[in-house]
N, C-alpha and C positions, 0 to 999 in steps of 0.2 A: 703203123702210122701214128696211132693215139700214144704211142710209148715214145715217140720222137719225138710228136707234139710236147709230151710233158717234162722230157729233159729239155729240151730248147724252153720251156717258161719257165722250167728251175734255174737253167743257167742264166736266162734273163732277169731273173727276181737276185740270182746270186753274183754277178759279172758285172752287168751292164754298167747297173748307177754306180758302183763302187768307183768304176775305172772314170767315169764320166766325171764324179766327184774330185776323184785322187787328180785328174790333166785341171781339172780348173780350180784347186787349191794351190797346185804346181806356180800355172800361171797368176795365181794373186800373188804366190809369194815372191815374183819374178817383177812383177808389175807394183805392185801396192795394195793397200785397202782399197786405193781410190779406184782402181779396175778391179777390185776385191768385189765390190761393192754390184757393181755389175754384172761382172762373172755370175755369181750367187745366185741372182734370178733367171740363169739359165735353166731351161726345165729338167737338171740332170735327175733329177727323184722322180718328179712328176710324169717326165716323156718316159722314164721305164714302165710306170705304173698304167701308165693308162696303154702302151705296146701291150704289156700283160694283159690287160681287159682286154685291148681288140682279139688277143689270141685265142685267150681262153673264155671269154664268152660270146665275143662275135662285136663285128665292128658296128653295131647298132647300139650296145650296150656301153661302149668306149665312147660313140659320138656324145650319148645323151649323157653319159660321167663328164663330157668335158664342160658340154654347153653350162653344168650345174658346178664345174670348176673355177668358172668366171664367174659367178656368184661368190665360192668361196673363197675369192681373190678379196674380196669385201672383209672377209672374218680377216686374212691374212692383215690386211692395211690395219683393222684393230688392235692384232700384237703389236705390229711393226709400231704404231703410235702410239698405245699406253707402254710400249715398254720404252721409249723414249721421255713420257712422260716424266716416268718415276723413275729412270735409272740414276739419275741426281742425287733424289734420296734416299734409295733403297739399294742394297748390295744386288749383282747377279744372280744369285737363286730365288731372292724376292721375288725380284723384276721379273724372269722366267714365268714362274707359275704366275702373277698378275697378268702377262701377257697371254699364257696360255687360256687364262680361266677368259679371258676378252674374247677372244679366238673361238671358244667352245659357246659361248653368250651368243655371240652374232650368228654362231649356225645354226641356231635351235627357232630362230623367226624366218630365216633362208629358207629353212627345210617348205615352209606351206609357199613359195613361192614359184613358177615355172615360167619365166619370161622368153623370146625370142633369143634367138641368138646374138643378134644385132641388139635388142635392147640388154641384154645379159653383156654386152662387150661396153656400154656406153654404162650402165652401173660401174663396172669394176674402172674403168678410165677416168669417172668421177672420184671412184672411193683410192684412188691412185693419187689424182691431182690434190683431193684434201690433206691427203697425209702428207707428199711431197713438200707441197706449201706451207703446212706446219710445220714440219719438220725443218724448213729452209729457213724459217722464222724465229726459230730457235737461238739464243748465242753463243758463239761458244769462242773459247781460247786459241785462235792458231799462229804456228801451226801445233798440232795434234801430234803423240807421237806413235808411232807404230809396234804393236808389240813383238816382240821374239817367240813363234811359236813353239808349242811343247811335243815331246815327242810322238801323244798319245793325239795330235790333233788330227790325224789324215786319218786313222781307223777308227774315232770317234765319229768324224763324220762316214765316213763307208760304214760303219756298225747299223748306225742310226738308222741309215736309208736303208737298207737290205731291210732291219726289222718293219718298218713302216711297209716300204712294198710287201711283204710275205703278210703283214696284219691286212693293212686295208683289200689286196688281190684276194687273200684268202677268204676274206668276209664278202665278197662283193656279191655275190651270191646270195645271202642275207640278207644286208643290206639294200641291195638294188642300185641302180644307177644313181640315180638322185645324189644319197647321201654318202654316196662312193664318192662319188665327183666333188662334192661340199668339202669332204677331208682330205683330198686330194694334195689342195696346195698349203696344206698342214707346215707352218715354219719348220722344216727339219734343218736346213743350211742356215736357215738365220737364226734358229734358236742358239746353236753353239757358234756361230761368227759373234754375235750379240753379247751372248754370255761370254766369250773367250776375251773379246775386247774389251768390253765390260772390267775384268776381274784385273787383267794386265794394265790397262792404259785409262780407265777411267769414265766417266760419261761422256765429257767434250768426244773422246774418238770414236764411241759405237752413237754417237747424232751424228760424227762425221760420216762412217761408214753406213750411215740406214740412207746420208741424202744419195750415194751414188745408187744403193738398193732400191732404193726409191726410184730412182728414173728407169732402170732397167725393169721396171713391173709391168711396166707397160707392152715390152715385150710380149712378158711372160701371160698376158692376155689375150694377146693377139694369138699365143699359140696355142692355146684351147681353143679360143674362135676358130681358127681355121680347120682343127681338127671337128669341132663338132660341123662344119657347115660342110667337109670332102671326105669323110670316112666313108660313109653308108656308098656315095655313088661312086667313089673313084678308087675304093678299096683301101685297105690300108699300110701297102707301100709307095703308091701315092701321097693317099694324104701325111703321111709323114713327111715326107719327101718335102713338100710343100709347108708344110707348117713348119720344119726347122729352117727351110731357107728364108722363108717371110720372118721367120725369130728374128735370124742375126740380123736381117737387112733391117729391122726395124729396133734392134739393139745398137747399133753404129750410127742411126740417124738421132735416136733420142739420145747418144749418148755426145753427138756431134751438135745438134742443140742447144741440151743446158749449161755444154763448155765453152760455149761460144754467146751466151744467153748474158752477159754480163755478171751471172753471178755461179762463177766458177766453181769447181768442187773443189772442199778445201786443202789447204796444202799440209800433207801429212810427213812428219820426218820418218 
């Protein structure tokens, strides 16, 4: 049994995100940036890694990673806005590591912090709204245009995610739940949507691509919320179950919202 457990958490660390990545890169390039943008903040990294937690250390140690994921939602909003900041003036690999080093600043005062889960969900939907609002504030040239991806972009991002799950899963042990859950929602998908757009199309189109990223965060909070508040009592194909269907349902509302909020997402060639 413990040898089946542990192929089934390699094929989940090896399978899972990749394939999850590969169908919603599919669909941006089907749809646009502007659902690009959305898509993105789906938990396809994140929902593998913390499965792997519940497996391999028990669904007590995935609830309390998650509740501390919604905190790192907070570091996340500080990439996502300094690299918006400075991608004006600064090329793509600049901009990356300034947004990275932002990212790793904001979790290092996170770590002495242990809030509620409800107060942990009403942080991250504040540090959501700031950056959204900024970002929306921003001006930019439309419409914006779309780049041509390259070949290397769908195993670039599957590469990425497989190594993150096998680092943070394999450290988690170590580390503890806490600051498992803080690196959890580590920009892996937006680092390289960011930089890709970035290099190809400019500033105007990765501010255009962060505002659609930007409303779909809010999801992506809501799905640690619920996994921290239904893991422990309702086990954890339950609370799965339940926290990807409360995702999309609250991906399609705020996505149904800001397009309809008079200030549209903008229009990309």
């Amino acid at each position: 049994m413990d040898r089946l457990r542990r192929l089934a958490v390699l094929a989940l660390k090896l399978l899972l995100a990749p394939a999850l990545i590969a169908a919603a890169t599919y669909a941006t390039r089907r749809w646009g940036l502007r659902i690009g943008g959305l898509i993105a903040t789906l938990p396809a990294a994140a929902g593998p890694i913390l499965l792997v937690l519940a497996i391999q250390e028990g669904a007590a140690f995935a609830a309390d990673a998650a509740r501390s994921a919604l905190l790192g939602i907070v570091a996340l909003n500080a990439f996502i806005l300094v690299y918006c900041l400075v991608c004006r003036r600064v090329g793509w690999f600049g901009s990356l590591l300034i947004g990275w080093a932002a990212f790793f600043v904001v979790i290092v005062p996170l770590r002495e912090v242990e809030p509620s889960s409800w107060l942990a969900l009403a942080i991250a939907f504040v540090a959501n709204t700031v950056t959204l609002v900024t970002v929306w504030r921003m001006s930019i040239d439309e419409p914006v245009p779309t780049p041509d991806p390259p070949s290397w972009d769908i195993p670039a991002r599957a590469l990425s995610a497989v190594a993150m799950i096998v680092v943070i899963t394999g450290l988690a042990a170590a580390l503890g739940p806490d600051l498992t859950g803080l690196l959890t929602p580590f920009p892996i998908i937006a680092s390289i949507l960011a930089a890709f757009t970035h290099a190809s199309a400019g500033g105007d189109a990765t501010i255009a691509l962060t505002r659609a990223f930007g409303v779909g965060l809010y999801s992506f909070a809501v799905f640690f919320f619920v996994l921290a508040e239904t893991l422990v009592d309702s086990g954890v194909g339950v609370g799965f179950t339940i926290a990807i269907v409360t995702t999309l349902i609250v991906q399609v509302v705020a996505f149904g919202l800001y397009t309809g909020s008079g200030k549209p997402l903008p229009e990309i060639d």
